[in-house]
N, C-alpha and C positions, 0 to 999 in steps of 0.2 A: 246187270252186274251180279254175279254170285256172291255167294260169302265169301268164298276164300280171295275172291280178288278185292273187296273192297275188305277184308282183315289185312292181306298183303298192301294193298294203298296207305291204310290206315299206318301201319307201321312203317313206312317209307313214308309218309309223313312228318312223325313224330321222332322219326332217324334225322331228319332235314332238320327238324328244330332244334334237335339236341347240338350238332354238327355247328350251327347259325347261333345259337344262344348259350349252350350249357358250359360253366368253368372248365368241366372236365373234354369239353371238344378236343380233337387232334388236333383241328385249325389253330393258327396262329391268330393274333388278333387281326391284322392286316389279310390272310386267307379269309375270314370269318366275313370281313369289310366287302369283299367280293364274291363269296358264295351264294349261292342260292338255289340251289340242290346238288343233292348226287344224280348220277346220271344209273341206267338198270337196261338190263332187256328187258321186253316186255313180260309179262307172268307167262312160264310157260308150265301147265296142270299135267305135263308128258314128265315134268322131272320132279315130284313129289310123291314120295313115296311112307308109306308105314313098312318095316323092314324085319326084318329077322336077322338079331349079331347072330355072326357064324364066330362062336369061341372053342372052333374044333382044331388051330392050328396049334404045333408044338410051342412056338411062340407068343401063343395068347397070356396076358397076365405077370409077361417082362418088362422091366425098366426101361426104359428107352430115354435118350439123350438127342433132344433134337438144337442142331444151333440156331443161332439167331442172325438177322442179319448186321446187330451189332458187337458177333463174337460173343456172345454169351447165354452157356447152353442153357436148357429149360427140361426138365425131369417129364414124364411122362409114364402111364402103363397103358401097354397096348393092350385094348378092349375084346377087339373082334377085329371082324370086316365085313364088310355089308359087300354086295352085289346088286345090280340094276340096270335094264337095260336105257340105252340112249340110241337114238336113230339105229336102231335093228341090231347095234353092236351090245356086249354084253359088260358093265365096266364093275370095276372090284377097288372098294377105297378101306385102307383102315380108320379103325376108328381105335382116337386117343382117348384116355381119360387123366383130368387135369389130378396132379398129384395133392395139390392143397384140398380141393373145394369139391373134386370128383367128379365135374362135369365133362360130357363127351366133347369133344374137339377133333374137326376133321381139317388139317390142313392138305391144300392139294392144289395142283397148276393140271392144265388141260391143254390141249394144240391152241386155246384163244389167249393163251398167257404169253405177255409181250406184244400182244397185236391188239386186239378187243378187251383186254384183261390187265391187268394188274401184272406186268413181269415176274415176278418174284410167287408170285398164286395168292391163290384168296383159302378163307376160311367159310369154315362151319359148325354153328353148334349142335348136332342135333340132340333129341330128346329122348327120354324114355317114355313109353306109354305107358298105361297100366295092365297092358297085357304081354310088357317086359318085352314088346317089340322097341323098333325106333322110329319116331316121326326124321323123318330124313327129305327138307325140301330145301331144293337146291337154289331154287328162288330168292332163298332166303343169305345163297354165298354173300360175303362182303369181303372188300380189300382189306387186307390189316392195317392199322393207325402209321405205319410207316411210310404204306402206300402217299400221305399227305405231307410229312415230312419228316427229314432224318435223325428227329431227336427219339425216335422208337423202337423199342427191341421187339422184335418181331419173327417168330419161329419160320424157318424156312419147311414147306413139305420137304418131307423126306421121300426119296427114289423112287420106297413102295407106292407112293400117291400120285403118283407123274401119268395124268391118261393120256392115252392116244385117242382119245372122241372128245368133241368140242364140246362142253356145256356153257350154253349160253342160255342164263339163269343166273338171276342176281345182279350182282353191281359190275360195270362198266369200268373203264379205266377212267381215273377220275377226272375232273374238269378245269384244274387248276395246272397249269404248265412245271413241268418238273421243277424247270430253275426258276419256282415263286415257294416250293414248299421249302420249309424254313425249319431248323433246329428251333422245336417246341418242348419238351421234355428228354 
């Protein structure tokens, strides 16, 4: 086992626990009664990258309004955009930066959204390094809190994040049948 797969175990791990145990879970108390993991593709080391934002578009550093799935928009500035290839194709995602707190946020749907994935797309946060690259590992996507039930506002990707190459990396569709998740927040 390498490091990065048992740091990636480790925190799907501790993602299970929170999910099973913590106030703040998505789960409803009755989803929580029945969970017992999130489900993931395996780690795959082809889609983690250290990345260079590209902040050369005329659009980099605008406000952006992205909705939600419950009608209510959510502020955003557009960061950059990173590039990376996936099975020999070449894929291009932006990257958000949250307007309160400033952290990157990448929402995005790929061909495995609605089939293998989370309909609506999954998320990501990546990081900055200290060489003002970005840690960008897609292993790391997770469904948003809606994804488990409908009391969640949850940022839809917007158009520019829509890939045409499958990443399958990260969480799964989740394991609990639609009509169990429940108005939780």
């Amino acid at each position: 086992m390498t490091t990065s797969q048992s740091r990636l175990e480790g925190f799907r791990r501790r993602k299970d626990t929170f999910f099973k145990e913590h106030e703040q879970s998505p789960l409803t108390p009755a989803q929580k009664d029945m969970f017992t993991e999130l489900k993931y593709f395996p780690e795959n080391p082809d889609l983690s990258f250290v990345l260079d934002l590209d902040t050369s578009g005329d659009d980099v550093g605008e406000e952006i309004t992205i909705g939600t799935v419950s009608g209510v928009a959510k502020e955003y500035i557009r960061a950059g955009r990173v590039t990376f290839p996936v099975d020999g194709q070449e894929a291009t995602l932006t990257v958000f930066k949250e307007k309160a707190r400033g952290n990157y946020f990448v929402p995005f749907r790929d061909i495995t959204s609605g089939t293998e994935t989370y309909e609506v797309g999954r998320y990501l946060e990546p990081r900055a390094t200290p060489d003002g690259r970005i840690a960008f590992d897609l292993n790391l996507a997770y469904n948003p809190y809606c994804a488990y039930n409908s009391g969640w506002s949850c940022p839809i990707p917007p158009f520019e994040n829509m890939l045409r190459v499958p990443i399958r990396a990260g969480e799964i569709l989740p394991a609990l049948p639609y009509d169990e998740r429940e108005s939780g927040h």
